[in-house]
N, C-alpha and C positions, 0 to 999 in steps of 0.2 A: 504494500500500500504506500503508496507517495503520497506529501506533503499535502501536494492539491487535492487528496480523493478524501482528504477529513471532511466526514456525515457534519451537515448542517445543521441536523435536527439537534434541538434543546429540551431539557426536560422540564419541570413548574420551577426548579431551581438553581436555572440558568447554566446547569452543566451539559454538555454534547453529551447525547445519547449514545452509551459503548456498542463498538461494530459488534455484532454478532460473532464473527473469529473468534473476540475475545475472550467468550464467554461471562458478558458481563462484567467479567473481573477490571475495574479500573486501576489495580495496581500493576497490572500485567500489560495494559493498554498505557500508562506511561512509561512504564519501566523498558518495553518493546520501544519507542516511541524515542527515548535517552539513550539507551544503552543503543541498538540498531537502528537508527533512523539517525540516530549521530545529533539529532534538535539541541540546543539549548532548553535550559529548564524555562525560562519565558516564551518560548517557543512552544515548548510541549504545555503549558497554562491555553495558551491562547487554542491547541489545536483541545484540549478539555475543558475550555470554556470555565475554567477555574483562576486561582490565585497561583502565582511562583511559591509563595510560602506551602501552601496544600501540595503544589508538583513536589517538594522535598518533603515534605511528611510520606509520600504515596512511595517518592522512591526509597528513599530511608525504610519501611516498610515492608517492600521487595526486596531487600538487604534481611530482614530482619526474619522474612519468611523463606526464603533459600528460592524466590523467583530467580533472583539474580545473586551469579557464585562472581567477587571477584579474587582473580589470582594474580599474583605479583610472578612476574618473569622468574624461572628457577636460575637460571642460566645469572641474573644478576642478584638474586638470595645467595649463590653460590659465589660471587666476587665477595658481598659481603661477609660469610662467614670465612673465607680466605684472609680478609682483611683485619677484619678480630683475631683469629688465631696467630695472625706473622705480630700484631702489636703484643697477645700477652707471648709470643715466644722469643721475641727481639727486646721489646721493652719501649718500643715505638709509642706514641701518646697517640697517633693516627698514621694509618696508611689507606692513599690512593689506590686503587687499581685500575687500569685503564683496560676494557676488553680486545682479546685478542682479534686483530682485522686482518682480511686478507693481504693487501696490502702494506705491507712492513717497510717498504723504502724510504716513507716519512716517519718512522718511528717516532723520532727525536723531537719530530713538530707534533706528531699526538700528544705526546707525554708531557710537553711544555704547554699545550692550549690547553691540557688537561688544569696543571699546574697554576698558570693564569686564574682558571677558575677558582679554585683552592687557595691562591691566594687574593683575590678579591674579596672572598665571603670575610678573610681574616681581618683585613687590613681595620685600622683602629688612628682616629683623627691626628696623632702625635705621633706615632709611628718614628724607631730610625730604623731603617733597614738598609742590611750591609747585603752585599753583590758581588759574589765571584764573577764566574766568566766560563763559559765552554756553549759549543752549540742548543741545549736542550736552555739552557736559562736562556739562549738569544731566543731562542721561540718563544718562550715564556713571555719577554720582554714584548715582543711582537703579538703574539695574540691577548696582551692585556684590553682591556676595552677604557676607553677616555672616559677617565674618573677626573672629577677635583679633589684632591687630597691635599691643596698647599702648604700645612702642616707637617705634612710628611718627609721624614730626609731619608734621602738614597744614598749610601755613599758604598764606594768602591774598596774593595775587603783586602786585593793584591795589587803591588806595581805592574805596570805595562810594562809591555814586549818592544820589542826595535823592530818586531814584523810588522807589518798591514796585513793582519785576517780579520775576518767577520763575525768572530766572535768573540771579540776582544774585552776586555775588562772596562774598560771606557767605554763601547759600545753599548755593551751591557745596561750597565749601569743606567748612564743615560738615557739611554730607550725606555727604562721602567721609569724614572724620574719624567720623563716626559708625557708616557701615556698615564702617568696619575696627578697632574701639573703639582711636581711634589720638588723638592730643593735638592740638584742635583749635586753630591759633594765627590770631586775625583782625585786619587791619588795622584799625586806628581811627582811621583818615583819609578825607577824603573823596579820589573817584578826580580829580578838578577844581576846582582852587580859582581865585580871583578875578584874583589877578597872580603871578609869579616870586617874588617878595619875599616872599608868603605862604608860596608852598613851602618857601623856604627857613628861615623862622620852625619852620613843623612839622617838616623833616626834620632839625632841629636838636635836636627835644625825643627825650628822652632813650629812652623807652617807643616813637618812633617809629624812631630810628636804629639800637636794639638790633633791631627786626624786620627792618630791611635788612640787617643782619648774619647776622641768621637766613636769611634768602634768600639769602645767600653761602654760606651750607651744602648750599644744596637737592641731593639725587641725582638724584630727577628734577620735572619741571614738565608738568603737564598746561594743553593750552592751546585754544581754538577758530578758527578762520578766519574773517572775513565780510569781503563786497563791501561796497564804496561806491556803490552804484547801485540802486535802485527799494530794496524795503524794508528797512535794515537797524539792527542790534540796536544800533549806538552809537546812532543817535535813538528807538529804539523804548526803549530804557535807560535816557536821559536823562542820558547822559555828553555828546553834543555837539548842537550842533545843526545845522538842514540848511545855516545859513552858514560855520557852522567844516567839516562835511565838504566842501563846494564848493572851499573855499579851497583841501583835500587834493588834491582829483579837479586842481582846476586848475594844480599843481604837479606832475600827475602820476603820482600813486597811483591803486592799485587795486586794494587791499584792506588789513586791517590782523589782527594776532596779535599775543597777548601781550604788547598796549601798543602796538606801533609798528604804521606804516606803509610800505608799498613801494610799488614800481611794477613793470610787468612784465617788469623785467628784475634785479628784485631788489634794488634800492637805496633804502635808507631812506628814508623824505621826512621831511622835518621842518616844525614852521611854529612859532608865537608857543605855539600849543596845548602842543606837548610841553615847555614851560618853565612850565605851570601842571599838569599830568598829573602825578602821583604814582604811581609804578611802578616793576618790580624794571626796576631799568637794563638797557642793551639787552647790557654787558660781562659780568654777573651773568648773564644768562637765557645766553647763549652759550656760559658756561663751566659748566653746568650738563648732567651725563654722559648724562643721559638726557629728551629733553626731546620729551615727546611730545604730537601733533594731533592732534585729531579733527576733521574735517568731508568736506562733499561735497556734491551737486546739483549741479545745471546752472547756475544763477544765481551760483555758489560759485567755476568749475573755471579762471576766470583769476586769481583771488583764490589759491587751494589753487598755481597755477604759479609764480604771483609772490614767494610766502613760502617753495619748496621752494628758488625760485632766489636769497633770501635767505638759506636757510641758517637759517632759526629752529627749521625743528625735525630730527631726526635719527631719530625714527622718525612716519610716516606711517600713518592708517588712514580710510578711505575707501572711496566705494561703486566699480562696477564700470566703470561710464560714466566719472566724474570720473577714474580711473585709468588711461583707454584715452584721453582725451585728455592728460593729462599725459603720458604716455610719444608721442606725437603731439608733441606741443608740445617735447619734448626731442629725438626726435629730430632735427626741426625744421634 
């Protein structure tokens, strides 16, 4: 029955007369009406010649008599309790899951428009949030949607590189600072310098040690994941090279966020490197309430276990696959 074929006839009390189909039943004749005919509830009032208030009693009613079963998708009951089980097995305060898509070549832009979202619902009018850098936060940065948050400071968590890439620490940064017209604050150091001795010359100057100050405020810190094995963004970046990451791997590590390094049981690594690296220290980024990840893939998912089991970030967001071996791998 279409929209157009609603019976004209009324009753002594102004209600449309129910089709015969119905069997009389007018819970059944709006609930078909909402639920299958797809109407709005003022829509479905006017084709029963009633009140929008009575359409939600009738439907509420058909809920209440089992006319109408609603069921929630299993397939996303199942991310959710996925998602519950990797927080109390990690110790995570929240995790994302993104569903697994045919299409995996934009991973990294799922997981960041994912993230975008995740972090819009959070955001809070005073806000400082500090800004790594690697491609899953550049998405992130990009699928934010234009908020005003002019309260809000952005500021940049590591020195820049001497390369031009696209997903730079500066880039970063500012792209979020911008799509939430928030106060963008950037490092003006480089992320690596020559020896110890240099660091400490800069982190002396006065313009640089007021910005680590400012990352002692931060609420929350947005940050990326990557491996140490076949392509990754610290050499494609131009922060290290493939002898300083070896040095890492051969100590150990496997993988690095927000500055540091682990291994896969969660333990910093350290080498000669992080005494020339210039970044918010590892006691700052920790004590930081809200400090959240983005990443995921297959190439990614011991990289993503080894940082969860470090404790560097406290909420997680990631794809479907990388989530079901993490909760794998904690069971463990």
């Amino acid at each position: 029955m279409k929209k157009a074929d609603a019976p004209e006839t009324k009753n002594a009390s102004g209600r449309r007369e129910i089709p015969a189909q119905f069997a009389m039943d007018e819970v059944l004749w709006a609930a078909w009406l909402y639920y299958e005919q797809g109407l709005k509830q003022d829509e479905v009032a006017e084709q029963l010649g009633i009140s929008r208030a009575t359409v939600f009693n009738l439907l509420q009613k058909a809920r209440d008599e089992g006319v109408v079963s609603i069921a929630i998708d299993p397939t996303r009951i199942a991310r959710i309790d996925l998602s519950l089980e990797i927080c109390a097995l990690t110790g995570l305060s929240e995790c994302f899951v993104l569903p697994n898509l045919r299409d995996r070549a934009g991973l990294h832009e799922q997981i960041g428009h994912l993230g975008a979202r995740v972090l819009e619902r959070r955001l809070r009018s005073h806000d400082t949030i500090g800004v790594a850098w690697g491609r899953t936060v550049l998405a992130l940065s990009k699928s934010l949607s234009w908020i005003s948050f002019p309260h809000i400071t952005v500021a940049q968590t590591t020195g820049s590189s001497a390369a031009t890439f696209d997903f730079s620490p500066v880039l970063c940064t500012s792209n979020i600072a911008e799509r939430l017209s928030a106060r963008a604050v950037n490092l003006h150091a480089p992320g690596v310098v020559s020896s110890p001795h240099v660091k400490d010359i800069l982190m002396a100057e006065p313009t640089i040690r007021d910005h680590f100050s400012l990352l002692r405020q931060c609420t929350k810190s947005i940050f990326g994941v990557t491996q140490l094995v076949g392509e990754t963004l610290l050499v494609q970046g131009g922060f290290m090279t493939e002898a300083e990451i070896a040095t890492y791997r051969d100590l150990g590590a496997i993988g690095f966020a927000s500055g540091f390094f682990f291994d896969a049981d969660g333990r910093i690594v350290t080498s000669e490197f992080d005494e020339r690296h210039i970044t918010m220290p590892l006691e700052d980024l920790i004590n930081v309430p809200e400090r959240i990840c983005v990443g995921g893939g297959p190439e990614k998912v011991g990289a993503v276990i080894g940082m969860l089991r470090a404790r560097l970030a406290n909420v997680m967001i990631m794809d479907e696959t990388t989530a079901n071996r993490v909760r794998d791998a904690f069971r463990g």
